[in-house]
KOLKE-703421 format. One line per 10 residues: their letters; for each residue x negated, y, z of C-alpha. Coordinates in steps of 0.05 Angstrom, whole numbers, plus 32768, in hexadecimal, padded with zeros to 4 digits. Layout:
% KOLKE-703421
A = X/Y/Z | ...
***
This chain:
% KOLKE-703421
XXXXXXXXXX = 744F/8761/8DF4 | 746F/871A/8DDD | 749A/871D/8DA1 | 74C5/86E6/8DBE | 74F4/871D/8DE0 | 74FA/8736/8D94 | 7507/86F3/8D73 | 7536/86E2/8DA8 | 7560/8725/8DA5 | 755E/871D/8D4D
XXXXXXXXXX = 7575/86D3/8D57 | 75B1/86E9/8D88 | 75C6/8725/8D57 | 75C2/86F3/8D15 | 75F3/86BD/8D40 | 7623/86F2/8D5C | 7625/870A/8D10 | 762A/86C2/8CF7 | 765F/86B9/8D33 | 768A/86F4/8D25
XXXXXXXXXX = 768B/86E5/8CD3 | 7699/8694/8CE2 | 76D3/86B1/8D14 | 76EB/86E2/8CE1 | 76F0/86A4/8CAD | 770A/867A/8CD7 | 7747/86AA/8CEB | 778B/8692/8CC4 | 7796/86BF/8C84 | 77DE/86EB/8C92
XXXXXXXXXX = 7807/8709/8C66 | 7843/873A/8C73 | 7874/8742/8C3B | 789F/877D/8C4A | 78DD/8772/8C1A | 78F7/87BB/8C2F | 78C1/87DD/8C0B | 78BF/87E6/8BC7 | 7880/87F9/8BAA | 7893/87F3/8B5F
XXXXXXXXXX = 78BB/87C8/8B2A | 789B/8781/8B18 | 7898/878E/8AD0 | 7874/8758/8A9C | 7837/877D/8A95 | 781A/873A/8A93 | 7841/8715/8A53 | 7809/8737/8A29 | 77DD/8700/89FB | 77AC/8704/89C4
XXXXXXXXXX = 7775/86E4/89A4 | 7743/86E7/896C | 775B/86B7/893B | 779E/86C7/8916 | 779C/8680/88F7 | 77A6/8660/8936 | 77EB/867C/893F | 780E/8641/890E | 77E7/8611/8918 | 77FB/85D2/8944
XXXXXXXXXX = 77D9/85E6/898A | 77E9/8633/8975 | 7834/8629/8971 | 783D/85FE/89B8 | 7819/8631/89DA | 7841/866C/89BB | 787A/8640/89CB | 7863/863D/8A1B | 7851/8687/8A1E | 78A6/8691/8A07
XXXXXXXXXX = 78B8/8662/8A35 | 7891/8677/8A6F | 78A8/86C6/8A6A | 78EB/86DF/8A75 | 78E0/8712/8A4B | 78BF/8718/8A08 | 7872/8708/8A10 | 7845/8739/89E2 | 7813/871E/89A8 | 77DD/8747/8990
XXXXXXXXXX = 77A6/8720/8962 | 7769/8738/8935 | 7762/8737/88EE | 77A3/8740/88D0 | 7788/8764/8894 | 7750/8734/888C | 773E/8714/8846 | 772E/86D2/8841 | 7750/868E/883D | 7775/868C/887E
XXXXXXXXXX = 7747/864D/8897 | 7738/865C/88E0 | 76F4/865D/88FE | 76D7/866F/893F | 76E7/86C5/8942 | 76FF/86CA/8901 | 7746/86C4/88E0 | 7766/86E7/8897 | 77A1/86EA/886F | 778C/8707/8831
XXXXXXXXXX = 77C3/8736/8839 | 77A6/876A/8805 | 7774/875F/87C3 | 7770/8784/8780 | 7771/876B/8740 | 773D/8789/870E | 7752/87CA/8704 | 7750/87D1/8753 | 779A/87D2/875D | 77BA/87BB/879B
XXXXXXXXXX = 77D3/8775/87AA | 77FA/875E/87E3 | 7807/8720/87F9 | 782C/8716/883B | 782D/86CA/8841 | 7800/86BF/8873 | 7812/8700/889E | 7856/86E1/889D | 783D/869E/88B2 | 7825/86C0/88F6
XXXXXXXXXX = 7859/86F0/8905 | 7896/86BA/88EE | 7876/8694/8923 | 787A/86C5/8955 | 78BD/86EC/8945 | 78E2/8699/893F | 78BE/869A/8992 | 78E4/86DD/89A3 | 789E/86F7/89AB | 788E/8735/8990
XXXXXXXXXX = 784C/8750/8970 | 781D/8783/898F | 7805/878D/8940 | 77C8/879C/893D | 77B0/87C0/88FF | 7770/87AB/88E6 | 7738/8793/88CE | 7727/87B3/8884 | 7731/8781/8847 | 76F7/8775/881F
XXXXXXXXXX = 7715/879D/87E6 | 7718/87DD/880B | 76DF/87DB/8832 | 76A0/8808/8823 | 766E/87D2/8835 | 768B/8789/881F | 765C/8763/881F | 764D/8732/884C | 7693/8726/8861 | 76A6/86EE/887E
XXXXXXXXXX = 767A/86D4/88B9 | 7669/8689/88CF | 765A/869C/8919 | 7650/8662/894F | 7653/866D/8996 | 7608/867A/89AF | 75F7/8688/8961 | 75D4/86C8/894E | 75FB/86DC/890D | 7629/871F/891C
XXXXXXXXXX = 766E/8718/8912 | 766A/8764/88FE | 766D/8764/88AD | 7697/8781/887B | 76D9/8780/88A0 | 76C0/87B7/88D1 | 76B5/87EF/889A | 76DB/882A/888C | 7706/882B/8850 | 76F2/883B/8815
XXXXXXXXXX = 7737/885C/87FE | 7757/8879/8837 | 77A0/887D/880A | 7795/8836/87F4 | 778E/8823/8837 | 77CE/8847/8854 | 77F4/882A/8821 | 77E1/87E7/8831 | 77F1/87FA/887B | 782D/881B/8863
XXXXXXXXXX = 7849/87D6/8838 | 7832/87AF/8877 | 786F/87DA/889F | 78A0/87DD/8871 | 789D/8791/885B | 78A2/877C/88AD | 78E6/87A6/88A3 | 78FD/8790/8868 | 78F0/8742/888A | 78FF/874A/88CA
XXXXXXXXXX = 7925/8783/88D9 | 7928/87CD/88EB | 7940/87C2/8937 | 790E/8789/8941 | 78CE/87B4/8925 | 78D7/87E6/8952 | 78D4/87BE/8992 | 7888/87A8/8971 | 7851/87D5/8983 | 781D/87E5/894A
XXXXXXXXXX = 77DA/87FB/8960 | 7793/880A/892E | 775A/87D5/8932 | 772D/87C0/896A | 76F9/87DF/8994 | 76DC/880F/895E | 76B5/882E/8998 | 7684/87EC/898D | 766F/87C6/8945 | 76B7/87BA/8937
XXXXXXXXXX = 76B8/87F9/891A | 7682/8808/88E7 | 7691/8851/88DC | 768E/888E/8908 | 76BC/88A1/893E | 76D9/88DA/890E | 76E3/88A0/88D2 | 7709/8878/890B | 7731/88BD/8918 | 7742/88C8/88CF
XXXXXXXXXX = 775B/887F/88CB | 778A/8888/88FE | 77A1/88BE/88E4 | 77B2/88A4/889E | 77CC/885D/88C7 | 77FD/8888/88ED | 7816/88A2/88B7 | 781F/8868/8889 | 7845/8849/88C6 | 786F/8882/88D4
XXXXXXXXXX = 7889/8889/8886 | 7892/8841/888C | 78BD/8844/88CE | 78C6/8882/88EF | 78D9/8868/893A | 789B/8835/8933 | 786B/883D/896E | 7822/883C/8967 | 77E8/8856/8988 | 779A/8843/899A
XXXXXXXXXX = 7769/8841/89A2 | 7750/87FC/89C7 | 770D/880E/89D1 | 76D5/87DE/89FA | 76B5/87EE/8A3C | 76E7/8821/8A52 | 76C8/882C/8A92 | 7682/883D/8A65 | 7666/887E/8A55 | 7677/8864/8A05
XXXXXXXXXX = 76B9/884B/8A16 | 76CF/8881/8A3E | 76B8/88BB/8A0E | 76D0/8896/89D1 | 771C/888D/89EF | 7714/88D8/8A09 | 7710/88EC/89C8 | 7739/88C9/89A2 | 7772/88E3/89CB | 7753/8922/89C1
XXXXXXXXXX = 775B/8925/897A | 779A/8909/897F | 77BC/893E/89AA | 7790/897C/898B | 7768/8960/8952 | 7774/8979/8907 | 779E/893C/88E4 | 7776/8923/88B7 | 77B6/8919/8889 | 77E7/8950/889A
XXXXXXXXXX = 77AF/898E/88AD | 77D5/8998/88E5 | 77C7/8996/8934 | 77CF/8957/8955 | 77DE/8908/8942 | 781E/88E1/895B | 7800/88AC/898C | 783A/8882/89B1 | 7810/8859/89DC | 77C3/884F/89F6
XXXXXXXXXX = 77A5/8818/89F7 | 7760/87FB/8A0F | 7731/87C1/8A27 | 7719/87B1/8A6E | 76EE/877C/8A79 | 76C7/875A/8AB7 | 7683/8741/8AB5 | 7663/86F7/8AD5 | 7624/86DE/8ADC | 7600/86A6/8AF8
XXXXXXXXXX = 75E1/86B2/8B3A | 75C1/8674/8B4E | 75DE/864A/8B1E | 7628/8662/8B37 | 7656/8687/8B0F | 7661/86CD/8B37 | 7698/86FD/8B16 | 769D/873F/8B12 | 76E1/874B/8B14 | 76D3/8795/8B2D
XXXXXXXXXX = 76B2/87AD/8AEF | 76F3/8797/8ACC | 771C/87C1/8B03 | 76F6/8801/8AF2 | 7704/87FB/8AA2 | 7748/8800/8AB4 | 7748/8834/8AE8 | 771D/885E/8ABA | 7749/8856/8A80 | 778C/886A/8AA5
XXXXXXXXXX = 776A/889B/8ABE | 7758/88B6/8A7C | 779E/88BB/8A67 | 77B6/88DD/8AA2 | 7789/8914/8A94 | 77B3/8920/8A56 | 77F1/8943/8A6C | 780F/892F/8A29 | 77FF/88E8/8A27 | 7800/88D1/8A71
XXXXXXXXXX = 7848/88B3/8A6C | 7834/888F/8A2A | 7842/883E/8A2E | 77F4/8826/8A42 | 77D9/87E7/8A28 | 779E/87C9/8A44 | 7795/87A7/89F9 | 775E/8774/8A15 | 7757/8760/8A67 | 7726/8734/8A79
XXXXXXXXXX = 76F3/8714/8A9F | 76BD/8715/8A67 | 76C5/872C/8A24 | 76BA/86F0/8A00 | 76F5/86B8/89EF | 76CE/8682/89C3 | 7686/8687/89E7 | 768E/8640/8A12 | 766C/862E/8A4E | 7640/860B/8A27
XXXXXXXXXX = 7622/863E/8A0F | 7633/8678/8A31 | 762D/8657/8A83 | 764B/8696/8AA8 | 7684/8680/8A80 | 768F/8641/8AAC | 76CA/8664/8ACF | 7702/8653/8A9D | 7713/860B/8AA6 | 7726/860F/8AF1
XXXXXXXXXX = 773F/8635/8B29 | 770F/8669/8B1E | 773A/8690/8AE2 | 777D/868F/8B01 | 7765/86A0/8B50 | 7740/86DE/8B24 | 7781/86E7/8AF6 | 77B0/86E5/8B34 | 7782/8718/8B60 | 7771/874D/8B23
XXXXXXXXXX = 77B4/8755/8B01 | 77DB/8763/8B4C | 77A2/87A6/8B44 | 77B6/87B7/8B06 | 77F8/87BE/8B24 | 77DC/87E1/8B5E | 77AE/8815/8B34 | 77EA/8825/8B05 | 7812/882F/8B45 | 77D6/885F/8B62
XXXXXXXXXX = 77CA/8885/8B21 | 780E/8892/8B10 | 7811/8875/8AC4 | 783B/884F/8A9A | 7823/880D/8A9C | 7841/87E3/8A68 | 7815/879E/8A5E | 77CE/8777/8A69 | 77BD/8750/8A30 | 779A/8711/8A3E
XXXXXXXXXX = 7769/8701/8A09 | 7768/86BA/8A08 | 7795/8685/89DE | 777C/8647/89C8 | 774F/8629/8996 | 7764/85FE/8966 | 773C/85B1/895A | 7703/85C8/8990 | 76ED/859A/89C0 | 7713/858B/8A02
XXXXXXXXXX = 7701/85C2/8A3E | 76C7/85DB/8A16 | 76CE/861C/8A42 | 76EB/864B/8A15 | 7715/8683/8A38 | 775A/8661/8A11 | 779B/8657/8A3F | 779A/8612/8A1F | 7769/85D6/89FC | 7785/85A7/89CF
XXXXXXXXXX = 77CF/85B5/89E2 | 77BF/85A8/8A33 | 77CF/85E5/8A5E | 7791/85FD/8A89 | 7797/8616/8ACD | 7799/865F/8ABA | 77D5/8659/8A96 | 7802/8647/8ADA | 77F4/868D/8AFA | 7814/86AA/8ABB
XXXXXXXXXX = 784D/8676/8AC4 | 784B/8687/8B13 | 7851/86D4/8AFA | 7895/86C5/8ACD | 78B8/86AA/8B14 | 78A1/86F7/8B29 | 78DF/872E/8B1A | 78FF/8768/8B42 | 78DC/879E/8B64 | 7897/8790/8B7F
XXXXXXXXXX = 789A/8797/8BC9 | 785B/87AA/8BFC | 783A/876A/8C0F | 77F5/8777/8C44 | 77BF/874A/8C57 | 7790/8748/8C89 | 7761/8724/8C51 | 7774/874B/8C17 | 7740/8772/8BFE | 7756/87C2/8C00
XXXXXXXXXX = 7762/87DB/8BB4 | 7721/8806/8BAF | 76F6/87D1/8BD2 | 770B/87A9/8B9A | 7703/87D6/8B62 | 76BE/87F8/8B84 | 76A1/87B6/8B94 | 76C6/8776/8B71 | 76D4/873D/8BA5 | 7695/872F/8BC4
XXXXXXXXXX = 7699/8731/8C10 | 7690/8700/8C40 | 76D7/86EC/8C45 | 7709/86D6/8C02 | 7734/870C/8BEB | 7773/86E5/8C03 | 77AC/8718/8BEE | 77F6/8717/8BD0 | 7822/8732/8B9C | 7870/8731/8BB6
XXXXXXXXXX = 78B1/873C/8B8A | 78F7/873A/8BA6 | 7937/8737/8B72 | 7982/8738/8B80 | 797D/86E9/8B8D | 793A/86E0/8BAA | 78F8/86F5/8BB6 | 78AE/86D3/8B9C | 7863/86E2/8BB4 | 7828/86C9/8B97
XXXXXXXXXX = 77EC/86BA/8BBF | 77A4/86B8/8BA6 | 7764/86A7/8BCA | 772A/86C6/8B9E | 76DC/86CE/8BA1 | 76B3/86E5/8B6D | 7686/86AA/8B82 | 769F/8672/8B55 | 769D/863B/8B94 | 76CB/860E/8BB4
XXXXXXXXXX = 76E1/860B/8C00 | 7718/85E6/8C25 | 775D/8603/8C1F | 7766/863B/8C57 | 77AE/8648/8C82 | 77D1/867F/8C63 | 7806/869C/8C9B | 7834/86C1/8C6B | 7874/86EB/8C8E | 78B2/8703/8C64
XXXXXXXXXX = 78D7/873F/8C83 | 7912/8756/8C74 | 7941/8723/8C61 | 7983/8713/8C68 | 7997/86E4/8C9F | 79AA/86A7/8C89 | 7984/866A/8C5F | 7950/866F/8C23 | 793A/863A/8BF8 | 78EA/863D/8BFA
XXXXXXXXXX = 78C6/861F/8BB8 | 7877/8620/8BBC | 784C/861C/8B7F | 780F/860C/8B79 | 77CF/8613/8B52 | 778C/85F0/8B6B | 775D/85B6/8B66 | 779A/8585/8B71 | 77D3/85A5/8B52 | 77E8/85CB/8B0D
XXXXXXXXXX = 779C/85BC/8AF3 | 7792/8593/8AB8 | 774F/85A0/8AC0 | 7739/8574/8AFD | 7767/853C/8AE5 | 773D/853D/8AA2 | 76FE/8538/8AC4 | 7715/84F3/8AF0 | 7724/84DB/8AB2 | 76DF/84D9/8A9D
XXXXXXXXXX = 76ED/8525/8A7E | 76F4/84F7/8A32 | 76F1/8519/89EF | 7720/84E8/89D7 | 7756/84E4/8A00 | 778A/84B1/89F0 | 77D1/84C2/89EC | 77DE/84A3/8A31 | 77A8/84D1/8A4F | 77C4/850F/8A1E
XXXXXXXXXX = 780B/8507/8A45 | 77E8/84FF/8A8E | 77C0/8545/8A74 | 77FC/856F/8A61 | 7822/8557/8AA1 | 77EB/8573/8AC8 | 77EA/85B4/8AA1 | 782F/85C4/8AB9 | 7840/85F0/8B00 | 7843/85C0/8B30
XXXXXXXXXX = 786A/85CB/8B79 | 7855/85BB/8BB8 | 7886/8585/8BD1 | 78CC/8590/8BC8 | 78F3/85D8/8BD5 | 7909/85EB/8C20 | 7947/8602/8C42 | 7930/8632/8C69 | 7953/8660/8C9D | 794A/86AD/8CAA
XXXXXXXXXX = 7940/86C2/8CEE | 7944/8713/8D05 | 7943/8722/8CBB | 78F7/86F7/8CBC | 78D8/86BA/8C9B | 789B/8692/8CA4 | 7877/866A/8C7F | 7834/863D/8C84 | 780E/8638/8C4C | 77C4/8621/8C3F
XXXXXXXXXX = 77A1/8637/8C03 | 7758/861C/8BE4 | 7725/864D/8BC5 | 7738/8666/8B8B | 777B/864B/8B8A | 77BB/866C/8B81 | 7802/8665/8B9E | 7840/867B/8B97 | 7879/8679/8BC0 | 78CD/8683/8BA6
XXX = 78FB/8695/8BDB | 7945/868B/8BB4 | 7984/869B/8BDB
***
């Protein structure tokens, strides 16, 4: 018998399939914002920031950028930063900072010195941003293994950035008083009322090296923390435990039991049942690789930290309406590995970071809604670092005082306020396909996140691939029901190749590491939100709007109905 028949019927099955998926992509993108439903309040979960490198907060490029991240919030944006109880000289390197807050003299009694601590947090608190203060790491005085201390790690070196810092104390007392003169100095400086809308949380992933000791050592120094906090300031809020790779089998036992021991454990200070904890926090992270010499997220495995971690805490009937903090949310897990030498890194400069920020924090929104937990805030861990070279592909919001791309979807969200209101999408990708399986169909996840206030209403618009490739901006049919009749002013923002991206512009210019001041202005005009033409007056028909959009690959839009 001829195989043609068989060749024939295979080639006819592969073009139908071809057919039916270039149809399919072909097909406008629509999306129906019903303004009548209410699905939840738009609350700032996303004016969380933090970064490695306490240093960097007074410093020149440090203070414009805390300066942007007031500006762009309208509400106060949330700090939380390593190292606080570092020794050293306060010189910033690459994943290291210190303040030399606490030394002994010779006879091993305590010295504090807040000058440095006050450096950072004046910087903040004169910002009307307030600290998510995170306790830690161990000064070389207290800690039971000093030596080595401070680290000179490079990106792509080999030297751990795990030394003395990461040990236990030494003197448990001695170290909640030093915790204890931390508190009471912040009130004494800048004020009772003003402390207690901080939150104060212990350390940093001590479910990895960051933590030396053993899980009980960890328990033991929250304990005595809590407790030096509380005698310090009674109504001050703190909690834990930020622990890495919640979604893991590490991750997840780790935060089970810290919670554990703090709702049933024996206090390691008192002898009695049970630890105040006013908050939880932990990381979620994603995961890309190169695949072909193309940077492919994995924005799914960061999805299922954070639906395993709420999870966790709504298994607690105690805890589950505790403030939750995802303390570090990201699409990698490290900040100061470049492109250079870290390639599935590439991501950061472009498009790529805010279509993945856009598209993953309207989930995080939608898994808090699903769970039923009290979602308070998303820190992004990325900043900027100071005197680096220009787009070196650092995950910063910022390089050498220019804006990157990223940072527009977080000036897109502060337009966002109100209640969030139902928005579907024949492209969107369903909430568990997303968290099951990240965004890698055949189609972009082309989805929106809609708001409505007393005087208007705002949707932003992503169109996201885990594939980090280009493709020619797409129609986006996008319906508003349920307004008023009358007129709206329409305002369309944009980020892409073309528009709000610093990036691209730095790259026609020959992408110099020497800019000149000329090219320096040009730069941080193109790092602003740009709009698409100028606002509309637009009128409401049968309590209905429509609007035509287009929207690029990995590009993000947002449109601001005002009435």
């Amino acid at each position: 018998m001829s195989i043609l028949p068989k060749v024939y019927s295979a080639l006819f099955l592969f073009c139908c399939l071809f057919a039916k998926v270039a149809f399919t992509q072909a097909q406008p993108a629509t999306l129906q914002v019903n303004l009548n439903k209410e699905v939840g309040d738009m609350y700032p979960m996303w004016a969380w920031f933090g970064y490695d490198e306490p240093n960097y907060t007074y410093m020149k490029d440090g203070k414009k950028l805390l300066s942007e991240l007031a500006a762009l919030s309208p509400v106060p944006v949330y700090v939380r930063v390593h190292s606080m109880l570092v020794t050293g000289d306060g010189v910033a390197k690459l994943k290291w900072g210190s303040t030399n807050a606490y030394t002994e003299d010779a006879n091993g009694n305590p010295i504090y010195n807040w000058r440095l601590v006050d450096s950072i947090y004046d910087t903040y608190i004169k910002r009307g941003i307030k600290p998510f203060a995170q306790i830690g790491f161990m000064p070389e005085a207290l800690s039971t293994h000093p030596q080595p201390y401070k680290h000179n790690w490079t990106p792509g070196g080999k030297e751990s950035i795990y030394t003395g810092w990461a040990y236990p104390p030494k003197d448990y007392n001695k170290w909640a008083e030093l915790v204890y003169q931390w508190v009471k100095h912040s009130v004494d400086r800048y004020g009772k009322k003003e402390v207690e809308s901080w939150y104060w949380e212990l350390w940093n992933e001590p479910n990895i090296e960051y933590w030396k000791g053993t899980p009980e050592e960890f328990f033991k120094l929250y304990d005595y923390t809590v407790d030096a906090v509380k005698r310090a300031l009674p109504t001050a809020k703190i909690g834990g435990a930020d622990v890495a790779g919640t979604g893991g089998k590490g991750g997840t036992k780790f935060l089970t039991d810290f919670l554990t021991h703090c709702v049933s454990g024996t206090n390691y200070v008192t002898g009695k049942v049970g630890t105040p904890i006013d908050l939880v926090s932990f990381h979620a992270k994603g995961a890309p690789t190169l695949v072909n010499g193309v940077v492919r997220m994995n924005v799914g495995t960061q999805m299922r930290d954070i639906q395993k971690g709420f999870s966790i805490v709504k298994s607690f009937p105690t805890l589950k309406d505790l403030p939750i903090m995802i303390g570090e949310s990201d699409p990698e897990g490290c900040a100061a590995c470049g492109m250079v030498t870290s390639p599935q890194n590439a991501y950061r400069n472009g498009t790529m970071y805010p279509s993945y920020t856009a598209a993953s924090f309207a989930r995080k929104y939608a898994l808090a809604d699903q769970i039923g937990i009290n979602f308070k805030g998303a820190v992004t861990w990325a900043f900027e670092f100071e005197d680096q070279p220009w787009f070196y592909g650092f995950r910063d919001l910022a390089t050498n005082g220019v804006d990157k791309p990223v940072l527009n979807v977080f000036r897109m969200f502060g337009k966002m306020s109100g209640k969030r209101v139902e928005v579907q999408g024949n492209r969107m990708y369903p909430l568990k396909t997303f968290v099951d399986s990240s965004a890698r169909g055949p189609q972009t996840d082309i989805g929106g996140l809609a708001a409505k206030s007393a005087k208007g209403a705002t949707l932003m618009v992503w169109n996201y691939h885990d594939m980090d490739l280009q493709a020619a901006a797409e129609p986006v049919e996008v319906t508003f029901n349920g307004l008023k009749t009358g007129t709206v002013t329409l305002t369309q923002y944009l980020v892409d190749a073309t528009h709000s991206n610093s990036y691209e512009v730095w790259k026609k210019m020959g992408s110099p590491q020497n800019p000149t001041k000329e090219q320096i202005a040009a730069l941080e005009k193109a790092g602003m939100l740009e709009t698409v033409g100028k606002p509309q007056k637009l009128n409401v028909k049968k309590g209905k709007l429509f609007v035509n959009a287009a929207l690029a690959r990995q590009g993000v839009m947002l449109l601001k109905l005002d009435w």
